[in-house]
C-alpha positions as CSV (number, residue, x, y, z in Angstrom):
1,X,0.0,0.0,0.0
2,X,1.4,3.6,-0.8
3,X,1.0,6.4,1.5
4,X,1.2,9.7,0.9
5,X,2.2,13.2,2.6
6,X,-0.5,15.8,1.4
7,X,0.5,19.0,3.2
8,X,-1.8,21.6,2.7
9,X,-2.9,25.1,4.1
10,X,-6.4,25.0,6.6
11,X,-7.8,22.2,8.5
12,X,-8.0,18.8,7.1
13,X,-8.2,15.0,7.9
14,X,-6.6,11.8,8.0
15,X,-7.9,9.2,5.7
16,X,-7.7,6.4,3.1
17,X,-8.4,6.7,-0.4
18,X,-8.7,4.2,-2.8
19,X,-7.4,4.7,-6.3
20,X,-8.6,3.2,-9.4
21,X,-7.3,1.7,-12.2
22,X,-8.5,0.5,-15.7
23,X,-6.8,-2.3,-15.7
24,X,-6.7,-5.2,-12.2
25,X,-8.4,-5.1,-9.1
26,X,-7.9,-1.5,-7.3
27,X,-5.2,-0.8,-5.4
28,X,-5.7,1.3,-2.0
29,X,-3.4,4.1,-1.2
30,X,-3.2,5.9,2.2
31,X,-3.0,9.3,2.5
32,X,-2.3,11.9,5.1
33,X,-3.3,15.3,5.1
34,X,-2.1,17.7,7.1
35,X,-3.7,21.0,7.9
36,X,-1.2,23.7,8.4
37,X,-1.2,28.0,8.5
38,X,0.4,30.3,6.6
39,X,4.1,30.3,8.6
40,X,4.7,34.0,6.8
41,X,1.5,35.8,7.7
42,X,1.8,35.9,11.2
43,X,2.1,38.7,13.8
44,X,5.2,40.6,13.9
45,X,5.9,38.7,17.3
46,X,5.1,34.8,16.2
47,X,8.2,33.7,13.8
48,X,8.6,30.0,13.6
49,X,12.2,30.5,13.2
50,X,12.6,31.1,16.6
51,X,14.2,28.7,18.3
52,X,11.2,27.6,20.8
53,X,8.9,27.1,16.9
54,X,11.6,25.0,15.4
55,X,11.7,23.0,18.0
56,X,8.1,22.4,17.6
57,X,8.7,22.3,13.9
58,X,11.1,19.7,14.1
59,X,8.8,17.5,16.4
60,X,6.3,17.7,14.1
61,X,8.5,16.7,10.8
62,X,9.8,13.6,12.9
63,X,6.0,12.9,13.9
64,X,5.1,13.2,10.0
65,X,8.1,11.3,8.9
66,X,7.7,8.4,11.2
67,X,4.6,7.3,9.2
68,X,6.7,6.6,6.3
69,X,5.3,8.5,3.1
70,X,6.7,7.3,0.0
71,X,5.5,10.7,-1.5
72,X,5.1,14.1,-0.1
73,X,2.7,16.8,-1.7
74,X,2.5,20.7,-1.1
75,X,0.3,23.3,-1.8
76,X,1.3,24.9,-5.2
77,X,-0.6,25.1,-8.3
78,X,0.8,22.4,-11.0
79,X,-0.5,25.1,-13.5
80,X,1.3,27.9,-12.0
81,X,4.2,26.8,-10.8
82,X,7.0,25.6,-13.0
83,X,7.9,21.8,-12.0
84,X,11.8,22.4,-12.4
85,X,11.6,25.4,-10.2
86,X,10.5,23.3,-7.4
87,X,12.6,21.0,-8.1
88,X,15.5,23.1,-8.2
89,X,14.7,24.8,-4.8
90,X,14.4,21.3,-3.2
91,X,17.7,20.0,-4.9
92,X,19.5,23.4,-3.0
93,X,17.5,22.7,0.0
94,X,18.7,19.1,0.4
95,X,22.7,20.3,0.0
96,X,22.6,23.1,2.6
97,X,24.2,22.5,5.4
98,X,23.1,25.7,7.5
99,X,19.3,25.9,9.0
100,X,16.9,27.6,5.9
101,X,15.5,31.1,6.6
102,X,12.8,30.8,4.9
103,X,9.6,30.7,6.7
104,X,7.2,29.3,4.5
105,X,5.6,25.8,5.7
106,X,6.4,24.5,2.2
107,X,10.3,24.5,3.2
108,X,10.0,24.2,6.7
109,X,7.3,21.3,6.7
110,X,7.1,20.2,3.3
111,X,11.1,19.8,2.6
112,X,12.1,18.7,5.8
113,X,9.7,15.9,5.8
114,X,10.7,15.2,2.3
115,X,14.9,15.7,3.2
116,X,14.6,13.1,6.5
117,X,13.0,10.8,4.2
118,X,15.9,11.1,1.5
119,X,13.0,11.5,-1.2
120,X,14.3,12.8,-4.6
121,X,11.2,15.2,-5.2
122,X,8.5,16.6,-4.1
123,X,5.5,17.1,-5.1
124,X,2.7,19.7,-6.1
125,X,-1.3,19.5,-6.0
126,X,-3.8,22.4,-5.7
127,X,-6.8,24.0,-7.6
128,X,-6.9,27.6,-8.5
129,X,-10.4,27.1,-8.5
130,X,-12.8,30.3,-8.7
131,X,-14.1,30.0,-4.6
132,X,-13.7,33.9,-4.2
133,X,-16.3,34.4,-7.4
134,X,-18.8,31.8,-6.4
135,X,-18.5,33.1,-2.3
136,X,-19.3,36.4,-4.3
137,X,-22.4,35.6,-6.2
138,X,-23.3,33.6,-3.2
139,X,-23.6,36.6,-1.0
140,X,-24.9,38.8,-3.2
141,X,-27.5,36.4,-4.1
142,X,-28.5,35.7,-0.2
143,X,-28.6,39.4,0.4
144,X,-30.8,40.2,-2.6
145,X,-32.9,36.9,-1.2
146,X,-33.1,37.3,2.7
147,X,-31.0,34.3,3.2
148,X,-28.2,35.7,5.0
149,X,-28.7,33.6,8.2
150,X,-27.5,30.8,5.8
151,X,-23.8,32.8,5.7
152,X,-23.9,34.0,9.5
153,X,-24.7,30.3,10.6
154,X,-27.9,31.6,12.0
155,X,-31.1,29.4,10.2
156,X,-32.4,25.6,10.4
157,X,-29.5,23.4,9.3
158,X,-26.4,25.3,9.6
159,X,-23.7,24.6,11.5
160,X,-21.2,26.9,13.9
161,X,-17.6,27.0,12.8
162,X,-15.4,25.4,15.7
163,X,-13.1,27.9,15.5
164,X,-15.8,30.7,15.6
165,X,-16.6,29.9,18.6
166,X,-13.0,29.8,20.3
167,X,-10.6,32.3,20.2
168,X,-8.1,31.1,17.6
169,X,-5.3,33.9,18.2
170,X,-5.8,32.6,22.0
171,X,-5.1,29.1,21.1
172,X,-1.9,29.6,18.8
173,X,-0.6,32.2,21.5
174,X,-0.8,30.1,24.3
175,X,0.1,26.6,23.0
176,X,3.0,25.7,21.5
177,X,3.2,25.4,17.3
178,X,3.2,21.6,17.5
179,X,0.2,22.0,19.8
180,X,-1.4,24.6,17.6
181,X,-1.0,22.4,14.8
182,X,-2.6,19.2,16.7
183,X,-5.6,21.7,17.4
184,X,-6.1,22.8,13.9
185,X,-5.9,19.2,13.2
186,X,-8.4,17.5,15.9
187,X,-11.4,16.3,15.3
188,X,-13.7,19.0,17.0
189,X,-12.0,21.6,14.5
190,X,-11.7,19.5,12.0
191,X,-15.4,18.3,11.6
192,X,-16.9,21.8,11.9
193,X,-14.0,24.1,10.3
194,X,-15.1,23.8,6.7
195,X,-18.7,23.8,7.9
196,X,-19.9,26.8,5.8
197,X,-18.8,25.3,2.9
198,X,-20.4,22.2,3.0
199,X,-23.3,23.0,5.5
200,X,-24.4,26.6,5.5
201,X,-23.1,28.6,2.2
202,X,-24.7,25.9,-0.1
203,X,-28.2,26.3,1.0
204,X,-28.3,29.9,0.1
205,X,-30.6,29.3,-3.2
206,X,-33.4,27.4,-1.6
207,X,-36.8,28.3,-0.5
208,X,-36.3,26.6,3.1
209,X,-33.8,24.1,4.0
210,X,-35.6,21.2,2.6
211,X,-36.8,22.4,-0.7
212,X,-34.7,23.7,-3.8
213,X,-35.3,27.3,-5.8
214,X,-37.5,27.7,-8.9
215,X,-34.6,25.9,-11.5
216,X,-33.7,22.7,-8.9
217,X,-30.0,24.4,-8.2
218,X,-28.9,25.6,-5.0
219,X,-26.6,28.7,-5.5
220,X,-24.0,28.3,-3.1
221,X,-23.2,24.2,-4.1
222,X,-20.6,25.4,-6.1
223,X,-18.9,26.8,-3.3
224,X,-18.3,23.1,-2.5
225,X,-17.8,21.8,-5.9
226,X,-14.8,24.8,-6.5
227,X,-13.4,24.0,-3.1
């Protein structure tokens, strides 16, 4: 069985995917996907090259690495991104020999994994997608309609972001980044962080929260089908 390293941005799970062939009986891969934040758009006094962040850093690489991924995948667009100008920037990262100053998780999550592992590439996977448009025409559309307590989480159905209802700043101040991490990766958080995408935004569009507008399409669904 092959597993996989999928590191992406935002909260995500852990699960198995099964992957299909034309050809043979299917053959299951397992694949790991870890939720992460932006490393460079923090506050002026949260850098995770600070020593106390590295070593969280660190922790968490070995924790990832320990499972073995015979791949590992970052957030970059295949479309946008050259593939030899990752490649080169991984091939530079593996023959330094000093600690990289960069701060982006791609380098200090991504490559690391990748570099205790000894892979010889890594990998890219992401979808420009058009989510700010649809959000857009979704909102518009619910204000025009009435249906804003679809968006603020407030009407039949919807669901309350877990990390509306916490202060997140609180939690990553007061925790360390391999704890902060954990949390954006639990369960709790994990179950109900994407919630307006696949609970709340795509109702805006019906009549009530069993029954479908005039033309059978709910407006914001392709919220969920772009993200």
């Amino acid at each position: 069985m092959k597993t996989l390293l999928i590191l992406l941005l935002g909260v995500c799970s852990l699960t198995c995917l099964g992957q299909s062939r034309n050809y043979g009986p299917a053959k299951k891969t397992k694949v790991y996907l870890l939720g992460t934040f932006h490393f460079t758009q923090t506050s002026d006094d949260y850098n995770v090259l600070d020593k106390k962040h590295q070593k969280s850093i660190e922790r968490l690489c070995r924790t990832v690495a320990d499972q073995k991924p015979e791949k590992v995948f970052v957030e970059l667009q295949p479309e946008y991104e050259y593939r030899n100008k990752l490649d080169s920037m991984f091939k530079v990262y593996v023959g330094m020999k000093r600690p990289v100053k960069s701060k982006t998780e791609i380098l200090q999550v991504g490559f690391r994994v990748a570099k205790m592992l000894g892979h010889p590439k890594v990998y890219q996977c992401d979808n420009p997608g058009l989510y700010g448009k649809y959000y857009q025409e979704t909102l518009d559309y619910a204000k025009k309609h009435g249906q804003m307590d679809y968006m603020n989480a407030s009407a039949k159905g919807t669901i309350i972001r877990e990390d509306d209802r916490l202060d997140e700043d609180s939690v990553m101040q007061n925790s360390t980044l391999f704890e902060y991490i954990q949390w954006i990766n639990s369960e709790a958080v994990m179950v109900t962080s994407h919630a307006s995408y696949v609970a709340n935004d795509p109702l805006v569009g019906s009549k009530d929260y069993y029954n479908y507008d005039d033309d059978n399409t709910l407006i914001g669904a392709e919220i969920t089908a772009d993200w």
